[in-house]
C-alpha positions in Angstrom: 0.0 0.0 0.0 1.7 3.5 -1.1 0.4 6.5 0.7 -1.9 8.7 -0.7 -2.6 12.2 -1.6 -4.7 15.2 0.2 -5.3 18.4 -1.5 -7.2 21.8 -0.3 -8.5 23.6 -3.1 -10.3 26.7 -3.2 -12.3 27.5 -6.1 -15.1 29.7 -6.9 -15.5 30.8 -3.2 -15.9 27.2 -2.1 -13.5 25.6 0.2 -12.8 21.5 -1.4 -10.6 18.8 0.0 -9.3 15.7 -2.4 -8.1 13.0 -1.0 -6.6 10.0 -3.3 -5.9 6.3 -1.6 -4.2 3.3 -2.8 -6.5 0.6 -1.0 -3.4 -2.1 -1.0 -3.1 -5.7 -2.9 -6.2 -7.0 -1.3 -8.2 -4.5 -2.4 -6.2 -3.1 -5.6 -8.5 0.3 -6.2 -7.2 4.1 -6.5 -9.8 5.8 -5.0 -10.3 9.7 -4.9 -12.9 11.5 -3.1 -13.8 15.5 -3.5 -15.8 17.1 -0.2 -17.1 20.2 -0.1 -18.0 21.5 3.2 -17.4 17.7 4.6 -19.9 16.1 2.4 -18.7 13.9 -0.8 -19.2 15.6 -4.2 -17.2 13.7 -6.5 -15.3 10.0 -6.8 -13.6 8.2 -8.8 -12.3 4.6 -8.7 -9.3 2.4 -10.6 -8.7 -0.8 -10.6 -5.5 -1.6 -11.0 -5.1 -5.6 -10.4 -3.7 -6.0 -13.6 -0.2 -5.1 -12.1 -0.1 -7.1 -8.9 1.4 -10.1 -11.2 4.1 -7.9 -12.8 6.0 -8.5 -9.3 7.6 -4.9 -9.0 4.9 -2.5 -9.8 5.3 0.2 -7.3 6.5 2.9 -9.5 3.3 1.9 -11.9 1.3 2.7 -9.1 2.7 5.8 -8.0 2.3 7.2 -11.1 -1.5 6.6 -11.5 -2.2 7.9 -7.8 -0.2 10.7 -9.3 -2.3 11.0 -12.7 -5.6 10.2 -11.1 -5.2 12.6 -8.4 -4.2 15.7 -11.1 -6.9 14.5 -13.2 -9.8 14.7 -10.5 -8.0 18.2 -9.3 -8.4 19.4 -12.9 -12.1 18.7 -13.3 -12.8 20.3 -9.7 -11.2 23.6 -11.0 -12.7 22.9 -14.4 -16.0 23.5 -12.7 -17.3 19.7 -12.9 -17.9 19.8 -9.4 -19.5 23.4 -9.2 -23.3 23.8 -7.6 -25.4 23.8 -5.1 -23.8 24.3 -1.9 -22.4 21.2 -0.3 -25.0 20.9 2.2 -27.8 20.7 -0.3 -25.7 17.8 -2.5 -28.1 14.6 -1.8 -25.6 12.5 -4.4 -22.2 12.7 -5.0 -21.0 12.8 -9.4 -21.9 9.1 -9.5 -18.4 6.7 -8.9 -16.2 6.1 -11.9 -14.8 2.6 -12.1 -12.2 2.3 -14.7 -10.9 -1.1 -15.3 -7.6 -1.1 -17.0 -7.4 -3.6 -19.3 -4.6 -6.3 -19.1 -4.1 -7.0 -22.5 -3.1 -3.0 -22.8 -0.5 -2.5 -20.1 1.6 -0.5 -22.9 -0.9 1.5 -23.6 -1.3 2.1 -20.0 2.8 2.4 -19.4 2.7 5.1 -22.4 0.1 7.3 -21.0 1.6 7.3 -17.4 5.2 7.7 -19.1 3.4 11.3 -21.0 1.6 12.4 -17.7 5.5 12.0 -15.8 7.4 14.0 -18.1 4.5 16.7 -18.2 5.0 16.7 -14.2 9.0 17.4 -15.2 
């Protein structure tokens, strides 16, 4: 299990908090959460099982906490997220699963490879 990422954003006068987590081999899920005023506007969920039998995937990971945190960041100050106040928010943006396909890991490798240089 890598550790994770928390982020406070302001945007638009509202105050959000996003908080990515690597849920560990036995549950092999990148999962971000956006709250807005402590209630939960916005997730988004990976799986990412397809590297657990590539032995030393680590670095894999830590690059799509990485990607998958920026991306969820970017939609929040995109104004995805924008709207009623938080207290008024009955559902959150209904859970993304995305389920990375094994028989694509260079595909995968390639995008995470673009989004690390464009970190640089």
């Amino acid at each position: 299990m890598l550790p994770g990422y928390n982020t406070n954003v302001s945007h638009q006068g509202s105050s959000y908090h996003i908080q990515t987590e690597d849920g560990g081999e036995s549950s092999p899920y990148i999962t971000t959460v956006v709250y807005r005023g402590g209630a939960i506007v916005a997730q988004k969920k990976s799986n990412y099982s397809h590297l657990l039998s590539s032995g030393n995937y680590l670095k894999e990971l830590r690059l799509m906490i990485q990607a998958q945190h920026r991306l969820v960041m970017a939609r929040l100050l995109s104004g995805e997220f924008e709207g009623s106040p938080a207290e008024e928010v009955s559902d959150p943006v209904p859970v993304e699963e995305e389920v990375f396909q094994q028989e694509k890991p260079a595909l995968d490798r390639a995008i995470m490879h673009f989004l690390n240089e464009v970190e640089e």
